[in-house]
N, C-alpha and C positions, 0 to 999 in steps of 0.2 A: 530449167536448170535446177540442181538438186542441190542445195548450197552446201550438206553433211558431206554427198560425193567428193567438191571439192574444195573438203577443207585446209590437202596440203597449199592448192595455188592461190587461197586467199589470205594465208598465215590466218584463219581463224579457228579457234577450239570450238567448235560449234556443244561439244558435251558440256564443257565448261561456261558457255553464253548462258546454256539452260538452266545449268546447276545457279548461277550468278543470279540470275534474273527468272525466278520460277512463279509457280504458277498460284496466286493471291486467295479467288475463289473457292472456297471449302464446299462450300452447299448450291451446285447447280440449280436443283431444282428451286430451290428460296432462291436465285438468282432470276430465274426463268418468270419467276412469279411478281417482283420487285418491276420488271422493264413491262410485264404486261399491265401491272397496276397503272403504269407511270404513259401508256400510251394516251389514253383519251386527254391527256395534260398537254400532249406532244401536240398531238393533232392540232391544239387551239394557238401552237404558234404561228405568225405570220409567216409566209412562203419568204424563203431569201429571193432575194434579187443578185443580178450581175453588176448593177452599179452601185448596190449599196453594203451590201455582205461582206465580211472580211474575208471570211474565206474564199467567197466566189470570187470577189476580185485578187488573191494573191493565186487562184488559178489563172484565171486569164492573163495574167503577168507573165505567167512560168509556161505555159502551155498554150502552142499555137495546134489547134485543134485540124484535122484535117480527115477528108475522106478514107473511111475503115478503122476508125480508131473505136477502141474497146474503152469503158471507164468500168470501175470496182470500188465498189462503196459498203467497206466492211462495218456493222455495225449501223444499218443504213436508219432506223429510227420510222419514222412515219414516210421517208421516202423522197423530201422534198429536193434536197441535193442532187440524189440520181436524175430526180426527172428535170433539175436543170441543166448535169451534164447531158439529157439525150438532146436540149436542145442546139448543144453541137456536137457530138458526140455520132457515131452510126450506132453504137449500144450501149447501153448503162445499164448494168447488174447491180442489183441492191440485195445483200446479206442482214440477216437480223436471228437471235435466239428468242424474239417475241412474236409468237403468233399475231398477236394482236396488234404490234406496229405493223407485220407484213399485210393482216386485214386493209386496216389504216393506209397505205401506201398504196396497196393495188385500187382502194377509194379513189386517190389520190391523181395515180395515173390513170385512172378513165374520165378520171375529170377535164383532168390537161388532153388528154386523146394523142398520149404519147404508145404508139404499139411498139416500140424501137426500144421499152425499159423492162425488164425480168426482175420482179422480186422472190427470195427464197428464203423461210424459212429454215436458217441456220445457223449453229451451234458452233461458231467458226473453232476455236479452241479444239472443242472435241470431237469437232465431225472426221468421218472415216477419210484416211488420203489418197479416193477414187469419187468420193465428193468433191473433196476440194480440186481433183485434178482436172476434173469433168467440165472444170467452169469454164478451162482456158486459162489463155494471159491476156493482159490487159496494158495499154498504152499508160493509163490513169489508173492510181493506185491509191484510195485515201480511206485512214481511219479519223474519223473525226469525234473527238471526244467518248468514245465509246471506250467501257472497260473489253470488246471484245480483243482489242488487243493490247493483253496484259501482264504477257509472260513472254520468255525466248523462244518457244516453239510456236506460238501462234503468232509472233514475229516473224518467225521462219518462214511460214505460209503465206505469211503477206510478200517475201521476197521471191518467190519462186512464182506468185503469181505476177509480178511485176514487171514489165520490158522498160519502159523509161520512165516515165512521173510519178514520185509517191509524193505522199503527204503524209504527216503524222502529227493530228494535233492533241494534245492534252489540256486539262486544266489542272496546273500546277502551281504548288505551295497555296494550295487549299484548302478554305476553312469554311466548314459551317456551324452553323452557331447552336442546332442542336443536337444532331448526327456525330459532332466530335465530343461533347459530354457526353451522351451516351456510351460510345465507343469506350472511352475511358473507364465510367462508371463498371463496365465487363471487363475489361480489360483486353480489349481489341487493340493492342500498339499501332501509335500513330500511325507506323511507322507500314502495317498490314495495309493492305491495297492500294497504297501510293501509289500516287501518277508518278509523283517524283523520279521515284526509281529509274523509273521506263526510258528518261531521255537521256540522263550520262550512258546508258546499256546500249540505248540504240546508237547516239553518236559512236560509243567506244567501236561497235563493232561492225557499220559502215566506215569508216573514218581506215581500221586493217581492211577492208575489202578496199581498200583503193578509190573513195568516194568522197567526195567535200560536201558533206551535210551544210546545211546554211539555215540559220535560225531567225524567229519571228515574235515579239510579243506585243500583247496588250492586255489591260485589265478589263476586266468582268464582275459583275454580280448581279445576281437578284437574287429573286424570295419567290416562296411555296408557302402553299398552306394546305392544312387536310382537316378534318373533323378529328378530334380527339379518337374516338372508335376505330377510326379508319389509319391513323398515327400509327396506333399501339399494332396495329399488322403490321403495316409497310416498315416502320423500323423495325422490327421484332424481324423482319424476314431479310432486313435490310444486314442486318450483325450476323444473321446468318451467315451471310456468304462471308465474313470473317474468320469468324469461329460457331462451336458449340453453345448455343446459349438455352441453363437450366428452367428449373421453375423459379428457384431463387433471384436469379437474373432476369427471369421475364417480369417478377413485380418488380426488381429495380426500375426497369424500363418505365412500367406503370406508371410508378406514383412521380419518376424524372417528369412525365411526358402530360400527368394531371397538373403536377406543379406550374411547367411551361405554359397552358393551354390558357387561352384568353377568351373568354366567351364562345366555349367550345371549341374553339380552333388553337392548334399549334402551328405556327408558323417560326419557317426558315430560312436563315438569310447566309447567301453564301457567296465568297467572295473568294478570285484566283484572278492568278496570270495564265490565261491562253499562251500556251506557246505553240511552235508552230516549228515542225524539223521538215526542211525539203531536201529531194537527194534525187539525183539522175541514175537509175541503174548503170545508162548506157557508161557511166565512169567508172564502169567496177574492173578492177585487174583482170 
């Protein structure tokens, strides 16, 4: 379904969703570069489980899985979630704009000896819309913490690929302890790449399509650490995707990020509320 096509029968301004909720990331490429640095980190987290995950288990709460069902796992990371939906699942698609997570993932899936899971190398955001169409539709629909769904039109993509279960989880009203000095220090507004944003946008505009979102939280944190060298890239690429950042700006970074560093290491600690929007297509007007 084309949700622009119809946007008399939904009462939604779909030009207006976009203009409202637009698009955060400035610098793809330092985007692209940020989630590949960040995969061998992924890799070393422990595999979710069904009975212990929050997320896996507010699937299986919401969804009774059955023969031919499709999952979509936009922003899919090193791949572990897919390859728990193909445990029940007949397919599980996994999306990523990191080479190196999708590397990581397809490790992943030949480890588990799942052939029933596709991963692809994609830019969900900006890929062309004969990629995106090509994937199909999908019974299961989840972005999970990922900034790839972070704007109204890559919203949109998530809802055209979608027939009944999404998910959309963020971490919201979050803070980390060196990533938001920086930000400040260039003057990246808090207020720039918010998850925040994303959930009153997405409830406002299921909620006119005829849908009863239904909400989820808990809290979260932990901590990172990188070598000081390896710091002064990953944030440097990380404000990228904010904004422009000069020479003058890049020593603020510096000498922020030498100040922080404790026997060679900067470390950070970051603290939010997961939240968690679930919605049934099948309720849409």
């Amino acid at each position: 379904m084309d949700y622009r096509a119809k946007e008399a029968g939904h009462g939604v301004d779909w030009d207006a969703f976009r203009k409202k909720w637009s698009r955060a990331i400035v610098n793809s490429e330092a985007n692209v570069t940020v989630w590949n640095e960040m995969a061998a980190s992924f890799q070393k987290h422990a595999a979710p489980e069904w009975d212990s995950d929050p997320f896996l288990r507010e699937v299986a709460r919401r969804v009774h899985f059955e023969k031919g069902m499709r999952t979509l796992d936009i922003g899919c990371g090193t791949g572990m979630y897919s390859i728990r939906m193909a445990e029940r699942a007949e397919e599980a698609v996994g999306v990523d704009v990191s080479a190196n997570m999708i590397a990581f993932a397809e490790a992943n899936r030949q480890e588990a000896g799942r052939d029933h899971v596709k991963f692809l190398c994609m830019d969900w955001p900006n890929a062309g819309e004969e990629e995106i169409e090509n994937l199909g539709t999908f019974d299961v629909v989840f972005a999970k913490m990922t900034p790839a769904v972070s704007d109204g039109e890559s919203f949109i993509r998530l809802l055209r690929a979608a027939k009944k279960h999404c998910f959309f989880v963020k971490p919201t009203r979050r803070t980390d302890s060196v990533l938001d000095r920086l930000k400040a220090a260039v003057g990246a507004r808090s207020g720039e790449n918010s998850f925040d944003q994303s959930i009153p946008s997405v409830f406002e505009v299921l909620w006119q399509m005829g849908m009863r979102p239904e909400f989820s939280y808990r809290e979260d944190c932990w901590e990172s650490e990188r070598p000081l060298d390896e710091a002064k890239r990953w944030y440097g690429n990380k404000l990228l995707t904010y904004r422009p950042i000069g020479a003058e700006e890049t020593a603020v970074i510096s000498r922020i990020l030498e100040e922080a560093a404790i026997d060679g290491m900067v470390r950070e600690k970051t603290h939010t509320t997961v939240t968690t929007l679930y919605w049934n297509m099948e309720e849409a007007d």
